[in-house]
C-alpha positions as CSV (number, residue, x, y, z in Angstrom):
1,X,-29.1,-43.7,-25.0
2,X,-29.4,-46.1,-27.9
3,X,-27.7,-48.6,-25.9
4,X,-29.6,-48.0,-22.8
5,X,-33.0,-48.6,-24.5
6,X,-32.1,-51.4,-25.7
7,X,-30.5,-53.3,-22.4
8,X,-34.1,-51.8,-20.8
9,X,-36.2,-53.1,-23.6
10,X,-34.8,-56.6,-23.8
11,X,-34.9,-56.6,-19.9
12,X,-38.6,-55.9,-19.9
13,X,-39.1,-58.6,-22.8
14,X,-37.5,-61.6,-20.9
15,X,-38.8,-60.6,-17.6
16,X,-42.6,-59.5,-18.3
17,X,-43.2,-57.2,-15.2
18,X,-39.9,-55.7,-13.4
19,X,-39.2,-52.8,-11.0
20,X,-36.3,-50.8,-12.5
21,X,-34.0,-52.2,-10.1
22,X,-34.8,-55.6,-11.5
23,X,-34.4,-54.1,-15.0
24,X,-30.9,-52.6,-14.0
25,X,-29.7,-56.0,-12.3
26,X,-31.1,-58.2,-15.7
27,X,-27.9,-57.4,-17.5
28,X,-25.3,-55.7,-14.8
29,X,-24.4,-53.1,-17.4
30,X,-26.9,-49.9,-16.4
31,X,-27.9,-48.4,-13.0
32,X,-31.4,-48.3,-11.4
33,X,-31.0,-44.3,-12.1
34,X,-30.2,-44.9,-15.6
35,X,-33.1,-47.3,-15.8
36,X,-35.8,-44.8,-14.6
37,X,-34.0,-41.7,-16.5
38,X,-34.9,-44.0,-19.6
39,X,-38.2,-45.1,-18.4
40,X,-38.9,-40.9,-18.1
41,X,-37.7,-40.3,-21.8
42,X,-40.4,-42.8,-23.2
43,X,-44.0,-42.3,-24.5
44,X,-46.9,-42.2,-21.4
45,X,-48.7,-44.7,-22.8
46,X,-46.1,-47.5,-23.9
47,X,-45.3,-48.1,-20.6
48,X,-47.3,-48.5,-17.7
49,X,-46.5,-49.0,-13.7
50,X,-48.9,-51.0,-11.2
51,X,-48.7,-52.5,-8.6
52,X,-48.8,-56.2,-7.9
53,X,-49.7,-59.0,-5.5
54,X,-46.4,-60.6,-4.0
55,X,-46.0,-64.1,-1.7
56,X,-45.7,-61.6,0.7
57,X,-48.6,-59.2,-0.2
58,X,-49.3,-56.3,-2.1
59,X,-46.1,-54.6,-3.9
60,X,-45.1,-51.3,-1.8
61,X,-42.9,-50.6,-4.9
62,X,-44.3,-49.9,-9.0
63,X,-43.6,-52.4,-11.2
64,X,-43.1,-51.7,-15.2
65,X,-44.7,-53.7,-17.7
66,X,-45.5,-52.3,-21.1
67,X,-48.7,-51.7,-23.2
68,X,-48.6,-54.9,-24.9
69,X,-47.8,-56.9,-21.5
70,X,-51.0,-55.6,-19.8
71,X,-52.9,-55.6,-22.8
72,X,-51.8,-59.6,-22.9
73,X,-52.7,-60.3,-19.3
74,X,-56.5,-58.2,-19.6
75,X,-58.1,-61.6,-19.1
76,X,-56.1,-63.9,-18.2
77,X,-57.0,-66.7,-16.0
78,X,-54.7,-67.8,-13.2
79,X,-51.9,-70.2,-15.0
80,X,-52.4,-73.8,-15.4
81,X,-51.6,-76.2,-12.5
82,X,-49.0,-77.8,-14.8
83,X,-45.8,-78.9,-13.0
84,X,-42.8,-77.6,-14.9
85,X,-39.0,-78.2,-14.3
86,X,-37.4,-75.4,-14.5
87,X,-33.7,-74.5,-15.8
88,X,-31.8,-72.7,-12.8
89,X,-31.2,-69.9,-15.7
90,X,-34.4,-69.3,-16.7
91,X,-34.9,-65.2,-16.8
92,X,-38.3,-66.1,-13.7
93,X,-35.4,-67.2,-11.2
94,X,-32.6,-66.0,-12.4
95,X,-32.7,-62.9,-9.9
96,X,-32.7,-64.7,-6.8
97,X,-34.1,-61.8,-4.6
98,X,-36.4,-61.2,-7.5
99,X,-37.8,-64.4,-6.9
100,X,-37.8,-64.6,-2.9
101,X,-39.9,-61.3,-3.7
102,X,-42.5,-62.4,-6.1
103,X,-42.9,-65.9,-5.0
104,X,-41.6,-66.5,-1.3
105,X,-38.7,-69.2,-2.9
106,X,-35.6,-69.4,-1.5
107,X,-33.1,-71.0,-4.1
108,X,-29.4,-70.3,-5.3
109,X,-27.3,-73.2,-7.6
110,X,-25.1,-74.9,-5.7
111,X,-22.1,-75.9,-8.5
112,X,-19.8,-73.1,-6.6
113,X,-20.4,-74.2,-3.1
114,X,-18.5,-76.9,-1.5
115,X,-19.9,-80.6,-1.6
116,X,-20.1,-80.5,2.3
117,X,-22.0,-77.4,2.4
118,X,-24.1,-78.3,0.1
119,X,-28.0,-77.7,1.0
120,X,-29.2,-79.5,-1.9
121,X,-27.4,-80.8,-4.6
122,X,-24.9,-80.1,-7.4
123,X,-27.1,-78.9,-10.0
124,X,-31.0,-78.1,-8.7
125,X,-33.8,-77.7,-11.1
126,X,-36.9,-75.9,-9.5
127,X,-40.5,-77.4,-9.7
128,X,-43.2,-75.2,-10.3
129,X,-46.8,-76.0,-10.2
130,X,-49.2,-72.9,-11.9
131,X,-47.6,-70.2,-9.4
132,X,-46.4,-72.0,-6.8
133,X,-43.1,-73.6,-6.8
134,X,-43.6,-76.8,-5.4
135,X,-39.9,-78.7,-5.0
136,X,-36.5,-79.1,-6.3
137,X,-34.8,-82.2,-8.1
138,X,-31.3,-82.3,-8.7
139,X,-30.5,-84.2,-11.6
140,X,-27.6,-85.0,-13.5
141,X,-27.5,-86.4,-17.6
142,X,-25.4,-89.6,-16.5
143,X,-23.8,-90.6,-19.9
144,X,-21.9,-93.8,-18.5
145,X,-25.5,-95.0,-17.4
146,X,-26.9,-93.5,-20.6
147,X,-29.4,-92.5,-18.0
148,X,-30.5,-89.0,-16.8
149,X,-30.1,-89.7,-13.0
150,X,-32.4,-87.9,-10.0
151,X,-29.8,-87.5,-7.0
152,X,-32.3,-85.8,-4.9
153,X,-36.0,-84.9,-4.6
154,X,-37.2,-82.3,-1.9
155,X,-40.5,-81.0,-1.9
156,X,-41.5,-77.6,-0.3
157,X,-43.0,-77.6,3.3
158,X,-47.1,-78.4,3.5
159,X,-46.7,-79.6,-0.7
160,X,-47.7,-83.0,-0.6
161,X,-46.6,-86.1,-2.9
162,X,-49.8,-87.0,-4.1
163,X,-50.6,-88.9,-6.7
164,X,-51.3,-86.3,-9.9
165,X,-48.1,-84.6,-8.5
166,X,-45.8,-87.8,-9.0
167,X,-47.5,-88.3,-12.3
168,X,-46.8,-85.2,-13.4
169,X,-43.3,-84.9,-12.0
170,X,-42.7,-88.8,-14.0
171,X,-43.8,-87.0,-16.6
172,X,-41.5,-84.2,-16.5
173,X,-38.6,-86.6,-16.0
174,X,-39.4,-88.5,-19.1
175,X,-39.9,-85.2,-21.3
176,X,-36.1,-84.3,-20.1
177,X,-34.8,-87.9,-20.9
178,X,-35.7,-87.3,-24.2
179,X,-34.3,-83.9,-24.6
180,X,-31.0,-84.5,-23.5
181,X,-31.1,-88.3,-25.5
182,X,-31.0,-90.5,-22.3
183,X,-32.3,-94.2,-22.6
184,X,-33.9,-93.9,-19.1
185,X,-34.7,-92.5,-15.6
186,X,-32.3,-93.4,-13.3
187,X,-33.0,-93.2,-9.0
188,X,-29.8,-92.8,-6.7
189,X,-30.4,-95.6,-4.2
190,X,-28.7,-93.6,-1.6
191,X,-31.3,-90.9,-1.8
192,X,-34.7,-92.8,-0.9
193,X,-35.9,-90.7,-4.4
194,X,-37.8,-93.1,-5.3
195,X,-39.3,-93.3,-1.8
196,X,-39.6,-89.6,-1.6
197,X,-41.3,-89.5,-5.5
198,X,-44.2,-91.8,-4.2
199,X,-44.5,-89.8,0.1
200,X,-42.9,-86.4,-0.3
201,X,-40.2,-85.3,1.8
């Protein structure tokens, strides 16, 4: 039970707001009934279960969040229109029908799939934008080039190129040259990225 609480706990940490099948699949080491058996065993008021607004609508199932969580988002405004890359790890997309489910995003990494069967790229980092993911980019830290190198840019149907969007996405680009110690932003010429950075897709 010890171990239990704490694969649930640390679930609900990472992921904010879960169902308990979410909660079961964050790990792969406990069942959904194990989850809720462990959700029945705790105090009423440390956790709580609502019920949420999805890309498809309201929620038909509860979602968990505890005390703290709600008490955090009492208040809230909506999130800030910031464009963010995101890792293809990161707990918010890790759980793929997770995050078709909350946010109507279709996206799986591609470094298992063959090259010729390939949607997108090799390794796809999803653009998000407040709540709305907005693109994809796939990128690669090119240490030949000493050059972190953009081998594709797609941006999601009706999301439009404009100008604050490219800005920001430079931006982003620039922040993740430094982190990974690249000298510059590099464009595959046989993309068009650049041409798609400054139109859209």
């Amino acid at each position: 039970e010890q171990f239990v609480d704490w694969l649930c706990c640390a679930a609900l940490d990472r992921l904010r707001l879960a169902t308990c099948r979410d909660i079961a699949e964050f790990w792969g080491l406990v069942s959904t009934r194990e989850v809720m058996d462990w959700l029945g065993r705790q105090p009423a008021d440390q956790f709580q279960r609502v019920r949420i607004e999805t890309a498809h609508g309201p929620s038909s199932t509860d979602y968990i969040c505890s005390a703290d969580t709600l008490l955090e988002l009492e208040g809230v405004s909506a999130p800030a229109k910031r464009l963010q890359i995101l890792n293809p790890f990161d707990p918010l997309i890790r759980n793929r029908r997770r995050l078709s489910r909350l946010f109507g995003f279709e996206y799986r990494i591609e470094v298992f799939v063959p090259k010729a069967r390939r949607q997108y790229g090799y390794y796809v980092f999803p653009l998000i934008e407040g709540e709305t993911f907005v693109g994809r980019v796939d990128l690669v830290h090119d240490r030949e080039e000493d050059a972190l190198r953009v081998n594709g840019l797609w941006w999601e149907p009706r999301v439009r190129a404009t100008r604050a969007r490219t800005k920001a996405l430079e931006s982003q680009l620039n922040r993740l040259r430094q982190f990974v110690g690249a000298s510059r932003v590099l464009f595959a010429p046989d993309q068009n990225v650049s041409d798609r950075l400054q139109q859209g897709a």
